[in-house]
C-alpha positions in Angstrom: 0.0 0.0 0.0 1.1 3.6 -0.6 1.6 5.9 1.7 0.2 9.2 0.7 2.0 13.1 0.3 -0.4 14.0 3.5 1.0 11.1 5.7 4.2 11.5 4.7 3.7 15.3 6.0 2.0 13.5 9.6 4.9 11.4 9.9 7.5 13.7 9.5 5.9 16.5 11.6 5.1 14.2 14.2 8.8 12.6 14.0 10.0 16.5 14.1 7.6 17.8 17.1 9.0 15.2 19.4 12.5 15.7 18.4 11.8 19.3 19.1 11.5 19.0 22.5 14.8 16.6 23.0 16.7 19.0 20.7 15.7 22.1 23.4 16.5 20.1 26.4 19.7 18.7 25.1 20.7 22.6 24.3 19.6 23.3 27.8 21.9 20.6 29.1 24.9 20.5 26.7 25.2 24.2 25.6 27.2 25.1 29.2 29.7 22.7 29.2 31.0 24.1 26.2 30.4 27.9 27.3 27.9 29.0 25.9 24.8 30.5 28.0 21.3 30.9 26.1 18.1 32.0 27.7 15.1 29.3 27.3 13.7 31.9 24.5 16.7 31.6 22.5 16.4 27.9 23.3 13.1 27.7 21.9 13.9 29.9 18.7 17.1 27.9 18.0 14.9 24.9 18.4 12.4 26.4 15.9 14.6 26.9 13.0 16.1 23.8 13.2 12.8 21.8 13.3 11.5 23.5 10.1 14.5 22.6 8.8 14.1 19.0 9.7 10.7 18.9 8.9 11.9 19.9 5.1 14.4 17.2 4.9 12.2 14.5 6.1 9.6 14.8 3.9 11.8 15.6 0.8 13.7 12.0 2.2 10.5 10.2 2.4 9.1 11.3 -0.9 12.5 10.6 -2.7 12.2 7.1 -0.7 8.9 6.5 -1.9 9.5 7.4 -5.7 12.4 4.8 -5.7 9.9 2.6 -4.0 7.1 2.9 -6.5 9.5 2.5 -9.7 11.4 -0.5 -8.6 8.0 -2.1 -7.9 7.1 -1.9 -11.9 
């Protein structure tokens, strides 16, 4: 069965939103031993970008994933 564009969108969002929230606590924890001292807004933003970011590239993955899929099954 094929997944569909929409899924593929779930999926990756869903796979994003949860790495979103170890991606700001791992800043929170990790970020001082090497010097650097962010507020929990800057947190958040940095953790923004980077999840939009990662949203892109899993979906663009999946799709490309799913083309190769779909042409080796003909």
């Amino acid at each position: 069965m094929k997944q569909s564009r929409l899924m593929s969108l779930v999926e990756s969002v869903a796979n994003v939103v949860v790495g979103y929230g170890v991606a700001v606590v791992t800043q929170i924890l990790i970020f001082p031993v090497f010097g650097l001292h962010t507020t929990l807004a800057q947190n958040l933003k940095m953790g923004a970008v980077f999840t939009v970011v990662s949203i892109a590239r899993s979906f663009v993955l999946r799709r490309v994933f799913e083309a190769i899929r779909m042409r080796s099954a003909k």
